[in-house]
N, C-alpha and C positions, 0 to 999 in steps of 0.2 A: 700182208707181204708174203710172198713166197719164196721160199727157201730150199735148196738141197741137202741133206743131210744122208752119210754114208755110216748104216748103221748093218750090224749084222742080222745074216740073214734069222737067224733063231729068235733073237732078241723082236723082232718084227714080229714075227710070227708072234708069240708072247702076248706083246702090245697089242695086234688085233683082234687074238682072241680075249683080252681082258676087255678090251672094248666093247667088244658083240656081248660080253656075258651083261656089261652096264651099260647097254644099249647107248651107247656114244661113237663117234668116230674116233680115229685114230688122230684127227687133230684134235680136238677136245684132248683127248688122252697127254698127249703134247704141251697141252697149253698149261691143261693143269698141274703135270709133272715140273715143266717150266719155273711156274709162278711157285710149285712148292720149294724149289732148290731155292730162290730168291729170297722165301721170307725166312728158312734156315739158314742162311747165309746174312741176313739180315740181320737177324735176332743173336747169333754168334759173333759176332761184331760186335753186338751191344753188352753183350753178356762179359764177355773180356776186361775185366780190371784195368785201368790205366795203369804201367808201370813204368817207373823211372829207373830209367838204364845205369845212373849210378849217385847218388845225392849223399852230399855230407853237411849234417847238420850241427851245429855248435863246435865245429871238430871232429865231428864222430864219421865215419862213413856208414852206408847202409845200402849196400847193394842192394837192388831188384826191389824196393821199398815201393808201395803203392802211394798214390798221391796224397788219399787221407791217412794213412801212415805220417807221410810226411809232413804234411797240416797236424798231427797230433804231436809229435814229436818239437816243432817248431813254436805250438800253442797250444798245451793240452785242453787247455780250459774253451777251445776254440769249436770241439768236435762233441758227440754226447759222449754219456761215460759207458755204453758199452762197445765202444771200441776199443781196437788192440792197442794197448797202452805202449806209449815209449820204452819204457822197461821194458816189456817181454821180449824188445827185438832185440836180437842177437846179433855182436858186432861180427 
C-alpha cells in the first residue's frame, strides 16, 4: 500500500543517509522503525499491572490496589507467599 507521509525535511535527509550506510531503502528503514514502535507499544501494554480504580475489601478501602493485591487480601491462602501480604497495605 502506498502512503503519503509529510515528514521534515532534515529528518529525511537522516533516514536516507542511515539507509545507504545499511544498505536498505528508505522503505525498509520505515517498515522496520514501524514494526519496532508496535512491539514497544505492545509489550508496554503488557507490562502494566492491572489496577483497580478503587476496591474495598472486608470494610477496608484500598485505593489503586492491584488485582493480586486484591485476591490476597480477600484469600490470603489463595495467592504464593511471596507476595505483598494484606498487612503491609496501607489504608
Amino acid at each position: 500500500m502506498k502512503t503519503t507521509v509529510d515528514l521534515p525535511e532534515n529528518l529525511l535527509t537522516e533516514v536516507r543517509a542511515a539507509a545507504e550506510r545499511r544498505g536498505w531503502t528508505v522503505r525498509v528503514v520505515f517498515e522496520e522503525s514501524l514494526r519496532a514502535f508496535l512491539q514497544r507499544e505492545e509489550a508496554s501494554i503488557r507490562d502494566e499491572p492491572f489496577r483497580l480504580a478503587h476496591t474495598v475489601v472486608h470494610g477496608r478501602e484500598f485505593p489503586g490496589m492491584s488485582f493480586t493485591q486484591m485476591l490476597e487480601a480477600t484469600d490470603p491462602n489463595r495467592l504464593p507467599a511471596n507476595r505483598i501480604s494484606a498487612d503491609s497495605i496501607s489504608e
